[in-house]
N, C-alpha and C positions, 0 to 999 in steps of 0.2 A: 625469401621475404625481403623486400626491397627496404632499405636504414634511412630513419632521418639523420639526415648527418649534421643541417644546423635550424637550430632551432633561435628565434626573437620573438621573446615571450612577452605579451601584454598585460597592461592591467587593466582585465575583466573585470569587472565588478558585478555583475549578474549574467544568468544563464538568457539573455534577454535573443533567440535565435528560432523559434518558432515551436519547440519542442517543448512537451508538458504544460499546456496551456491546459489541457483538461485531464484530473487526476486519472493515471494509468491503470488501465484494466490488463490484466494478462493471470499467469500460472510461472511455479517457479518450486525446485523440485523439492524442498530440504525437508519440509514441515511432513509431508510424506516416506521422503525416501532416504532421508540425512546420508551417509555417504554409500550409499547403496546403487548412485544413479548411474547409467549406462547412457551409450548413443542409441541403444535400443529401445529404451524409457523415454528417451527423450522426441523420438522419433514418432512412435505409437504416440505418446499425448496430441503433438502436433497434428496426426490424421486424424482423432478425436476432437480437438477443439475445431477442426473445418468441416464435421461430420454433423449432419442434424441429430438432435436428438430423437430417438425412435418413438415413428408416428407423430413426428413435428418435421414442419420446414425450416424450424428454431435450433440452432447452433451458440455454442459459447461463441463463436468467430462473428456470427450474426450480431448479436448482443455486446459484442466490441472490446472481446477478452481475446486480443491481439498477439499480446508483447510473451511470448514462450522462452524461461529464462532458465540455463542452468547453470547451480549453484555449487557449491566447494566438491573438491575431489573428482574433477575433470583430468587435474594436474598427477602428475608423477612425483610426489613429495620420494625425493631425495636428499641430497647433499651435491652442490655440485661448483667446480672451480675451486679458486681457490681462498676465496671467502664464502666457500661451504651454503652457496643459497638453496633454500627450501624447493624451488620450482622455476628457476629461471638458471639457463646457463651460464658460464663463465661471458657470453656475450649480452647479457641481459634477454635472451628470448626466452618467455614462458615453453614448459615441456608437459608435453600432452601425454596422458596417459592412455596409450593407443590400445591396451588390452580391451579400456571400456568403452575409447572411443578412436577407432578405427579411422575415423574422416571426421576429425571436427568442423569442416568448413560444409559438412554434406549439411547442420545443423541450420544456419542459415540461408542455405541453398534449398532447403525441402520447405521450411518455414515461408521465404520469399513465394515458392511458386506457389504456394495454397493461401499467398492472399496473407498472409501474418506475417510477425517482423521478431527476430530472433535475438535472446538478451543474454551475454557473457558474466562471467564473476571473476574478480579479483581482492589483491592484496589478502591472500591468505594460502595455506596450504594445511588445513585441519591446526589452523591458528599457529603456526612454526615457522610462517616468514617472517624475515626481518633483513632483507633488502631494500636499500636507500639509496644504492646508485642510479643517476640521471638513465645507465642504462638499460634499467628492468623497467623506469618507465616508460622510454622511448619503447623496447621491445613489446611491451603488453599493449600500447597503441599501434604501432606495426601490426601485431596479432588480430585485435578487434577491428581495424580497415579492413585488411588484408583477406579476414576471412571472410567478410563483409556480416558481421553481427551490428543491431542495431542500438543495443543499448549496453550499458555497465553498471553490476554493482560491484563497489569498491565496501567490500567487509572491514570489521573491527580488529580483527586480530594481527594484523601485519604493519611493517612500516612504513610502507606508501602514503604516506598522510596526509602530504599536500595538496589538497584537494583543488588550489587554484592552478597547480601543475599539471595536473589531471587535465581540467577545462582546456589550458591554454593550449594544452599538444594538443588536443582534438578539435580545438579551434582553428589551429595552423594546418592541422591536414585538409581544411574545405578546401583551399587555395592553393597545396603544393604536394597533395598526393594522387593520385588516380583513385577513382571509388570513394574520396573523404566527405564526408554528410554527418552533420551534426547527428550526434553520438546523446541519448535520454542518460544522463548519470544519477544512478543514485548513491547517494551521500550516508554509508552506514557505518561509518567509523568516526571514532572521538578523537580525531587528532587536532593538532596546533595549525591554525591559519599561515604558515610561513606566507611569508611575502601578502598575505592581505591587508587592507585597510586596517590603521591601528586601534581602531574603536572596536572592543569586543561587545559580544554579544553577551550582555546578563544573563544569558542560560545556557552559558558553555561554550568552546571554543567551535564545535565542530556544528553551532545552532546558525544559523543566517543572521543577518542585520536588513533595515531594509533598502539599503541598498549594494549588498552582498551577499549574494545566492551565486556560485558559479556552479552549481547543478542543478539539477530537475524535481527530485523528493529526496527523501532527509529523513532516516531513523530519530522519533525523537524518544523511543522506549529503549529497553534490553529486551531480549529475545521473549517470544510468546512461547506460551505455551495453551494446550488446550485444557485449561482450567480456570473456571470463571474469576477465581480468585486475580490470575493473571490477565486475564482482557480485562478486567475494571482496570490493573494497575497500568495495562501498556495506553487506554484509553485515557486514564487522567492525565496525560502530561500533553495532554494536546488542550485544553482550556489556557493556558497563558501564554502560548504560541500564538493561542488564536486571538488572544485578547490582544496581542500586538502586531498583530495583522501579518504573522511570518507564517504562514501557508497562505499560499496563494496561489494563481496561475504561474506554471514554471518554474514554481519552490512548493511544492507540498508536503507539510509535514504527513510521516507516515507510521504509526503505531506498530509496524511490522505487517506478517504478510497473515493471511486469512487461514484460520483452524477449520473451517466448514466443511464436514467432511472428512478429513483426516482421521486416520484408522489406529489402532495401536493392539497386532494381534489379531488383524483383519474384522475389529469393531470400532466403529467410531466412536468415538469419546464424547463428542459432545450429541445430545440427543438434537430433534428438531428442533424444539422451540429454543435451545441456549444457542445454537449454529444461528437462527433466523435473529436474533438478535445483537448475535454477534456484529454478522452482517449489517444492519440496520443502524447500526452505533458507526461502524465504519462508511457506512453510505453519509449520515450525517455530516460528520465529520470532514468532509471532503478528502477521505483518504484513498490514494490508490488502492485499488482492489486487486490482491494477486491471490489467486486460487492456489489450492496445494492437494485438491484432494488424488486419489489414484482415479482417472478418467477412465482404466482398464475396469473397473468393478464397476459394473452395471449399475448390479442392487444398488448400491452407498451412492451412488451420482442418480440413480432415479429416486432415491431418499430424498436428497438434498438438491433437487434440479428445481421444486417449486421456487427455492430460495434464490440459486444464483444467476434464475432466469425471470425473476421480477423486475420487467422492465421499467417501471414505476419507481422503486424503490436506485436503481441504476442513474436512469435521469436526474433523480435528487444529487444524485452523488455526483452528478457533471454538470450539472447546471450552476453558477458562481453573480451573485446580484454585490459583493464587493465583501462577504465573509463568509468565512468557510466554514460554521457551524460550529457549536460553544455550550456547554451545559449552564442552565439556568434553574436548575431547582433540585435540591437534594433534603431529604427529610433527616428531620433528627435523630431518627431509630437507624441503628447502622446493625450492619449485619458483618461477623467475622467468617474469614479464609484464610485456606490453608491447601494448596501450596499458593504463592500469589508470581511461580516464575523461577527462573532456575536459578541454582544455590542457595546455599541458606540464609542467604540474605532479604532471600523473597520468601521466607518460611511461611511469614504468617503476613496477614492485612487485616484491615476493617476500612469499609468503605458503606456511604449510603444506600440503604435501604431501595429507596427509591430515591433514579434521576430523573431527571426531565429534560431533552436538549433540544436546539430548535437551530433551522438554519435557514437567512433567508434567502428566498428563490426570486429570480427575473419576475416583473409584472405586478410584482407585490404580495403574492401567496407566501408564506411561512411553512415550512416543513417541522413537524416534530417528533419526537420520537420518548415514550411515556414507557421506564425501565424499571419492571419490579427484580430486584437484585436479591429480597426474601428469600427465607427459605419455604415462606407460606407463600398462599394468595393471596392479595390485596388488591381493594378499589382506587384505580388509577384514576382520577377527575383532575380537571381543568379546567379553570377560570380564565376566560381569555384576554381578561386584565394583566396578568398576571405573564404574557409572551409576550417577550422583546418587541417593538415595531409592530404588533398584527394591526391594531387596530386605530381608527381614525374617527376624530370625533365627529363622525357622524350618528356612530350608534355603537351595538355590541352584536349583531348579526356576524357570523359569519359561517359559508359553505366547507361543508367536510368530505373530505376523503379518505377511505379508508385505503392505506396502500397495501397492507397484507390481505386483504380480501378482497381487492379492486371493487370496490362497492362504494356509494356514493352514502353521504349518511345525511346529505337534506344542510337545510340552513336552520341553526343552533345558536342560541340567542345565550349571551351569559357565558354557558358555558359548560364545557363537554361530560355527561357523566355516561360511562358505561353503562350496556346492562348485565354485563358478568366480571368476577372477580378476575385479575388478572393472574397466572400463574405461577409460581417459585421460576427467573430467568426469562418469563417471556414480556410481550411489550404490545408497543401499541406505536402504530404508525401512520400518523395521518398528514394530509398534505391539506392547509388554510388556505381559506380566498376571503379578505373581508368584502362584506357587503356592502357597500358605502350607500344606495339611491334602495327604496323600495320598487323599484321597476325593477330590480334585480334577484328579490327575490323568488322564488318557485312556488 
């Protein structure tokens, strides 16, 4: 593996290099397989995601779930040298764990030739590193050139913190390595800004400013889990993100990675309708989309293929008119959970009843997304006074679409009432057009 030997570090102040302009769609292994994953798991998903779905010409590769990333326990957690690191040698290179992964470099090599782009993980080693020498970061960029992977997560557990260090190596490799091309970082650890801009960020050291992002997306929860309690909780910390405009194109914040699907005991945990909503909360939101479920189990991916092949519901989520989607209505009746996320610190929650979130789209349509969180059914209505921007005073007309049922619901004056109760978890998904001219209407 060829050494950077000098490095003249910049100051970046944003990822501003062509990457993550539109929040990232891909798969990534943990939420399924937590350290269970192999080059074999990894390999098999990859001929899955380039595979059509049977009796479609429709592929997750199709539909733009690209980025194939694998996650902690790649590494050969040891002890090694003589400050005893976790998974990098006495020379700072990361050490593969070749039982399960025989050819790490076949990973982006099999990803590349089917058309996807392959994503690494670091700063951890089942949370036990604590390597800080210049060396493990020079080696762990070494690694992800070298082997040609295209993106990184950089986890919470280790000490590689520096995330403007991060940037800057792989900035310097466009220009002085063979093979160096801007590297998608994601940002999933809570460390200190060394060497950044001295104006912190009001929501935390390891949160952006706006104008310092030097990554791609950005944990702004702890870890999901698949229980509704915890997707409302990883879900509300994206409202004052959003409210100060830090998800954006090439900073996105990201609630973690997608439960849809995912099995515990070869059942999935969350049923249809709490998965489809899941989803639908994440599409709003302009979150990256990362899949986790096992692509090998047929049944559980023909379960859950209506959901994560709604090309409608997709588009909302890439499409960007200057915000990236914000809750706007929560009712006074809350409803409690339990677990709301891992440790006992997430024991318990209460959170609204019913949300309401809206996000606007290019051209002037509104996207909304109407979330009974109950444990009953309830009647979901909307007043279209009552959404941010929809409407212009010209009138109170405006064309509906349903996105979970691609159905067209006509032009609705006033304002939207169903005609059935909504159910315990599920939602309602529509995409606005106001009407402004009566030659518009149908």
């Amino acid at each position: 593996m060829a050494k950077l030997l000098f490095i003249q570090l910049g100051a970046v102040l944003a990822a501003n290099d062509g990457v993550g302009i539109k929040p990232l769609l891909g798969w990534r292994d943990w939420n399924e397989y937590g350290g269970s994953i192999t080059q074999d798991i990894m390999l098999s998903t990859m001929y899955a995601i380039a595979a059509p779905f049977p009796g479609t010409n429709i592929s997750l590769k199709s539909l733009g779930f690209l980025d194939v990333g694998v996650d902690d326990l790649w590494q050969n957690c040891s002890a090694y040298g003589p400050m005893n690191w976790t998974y990098h040698d006495e020379n700072g290179n990361p050490v593969v764990n070749t039982d399960r992964f025989p050819n790490i470099s076949s990973l982006p090599a099999t990803a590349h030739a089917l058309g996807l782009t392959a994503g690494f993980y670091g700063n951890n080693c089942a949370c036990a590193d604590h390597c800080t020498d210049l060396k493990c970061f020079l080696g762990d960029v070494n690694a992800v050139v070298s082997w040609g992977f295209d993106s990184l997560k950089l986890d919470g557990c280790g000490k590689q913190e520096n995330i403007q260090l991060w940037y800057d190596l792989f900035n310097w490799t466009l220009s002085n390595i063979p093979g160096g091309k801007p590297i998608l970082l994601e940002n999933c650890h809570n460390g200190p800004r060394t060497g950044t801009p001295a104006a912190q960020s009001p929501f935390g050291p390891f949160v952006p400013t706006q104008d310092w992002c030097p990554f791609h997306m950005y944990r702004s929860s702890s870890d999901i889990r698949p229980q509704w309690g915890s997707i409302l909780s990883n879900l509300q910390t994206i409202p004052p993100l959003a409210a100060a405009n830090l998800s954006r194109p090439g900073c996105w914040a990201y609630p973690d990675m997608l439960e849809v699907g995912t099995t515990e005991d070869g059942i999935a945990v969350l049923n249809f309708t709490e998965a489809r909503t899941h989803f639908g909360a994440w599409c709003i939101v302009s979150s990256p989309l990362i899949l986790g479920m096992n692509l090998s189990d047929t049944a559980t991916l023909a379960t859950f293929w209506p959901i994560v092949s709604n090309t409608e519901a997709i588009a909302i989520n890439q499409e960007y008119a200057g915000m990236s989607g914000t809750r706007f209505y929560e009712s006074a009746e809350v409803t409690h959970f339990s677990p709301c996320g891992w440790g006992p610190e997430f024991r318990n929650c209460t959170y609204a009843s019913q949300m309401y979130w809206y996000k606007a789209l290019p051209g002037g349509d509104i996207a909304v997304l109407l979330m009974n969180n109950a444990d009953m059914p309830a009647l979901l209505t909307l007043e279209w006074d009552t959404v941010p921007g929809l409407l212009s005073p010209q009138g109170s007309l405006v064309r509906v679409r349903d996105i979970w049922n691609h159905a067209n619901l006509g032009v609705i004056e006033g304002a939207f009432v169903p005609d059935a109760y909504t159910m315990s978890r599920d939602s309602i998904f529509l995409r606005l057009t106001p009407v402004t001219a009566a030659t518009e209407v149908d």
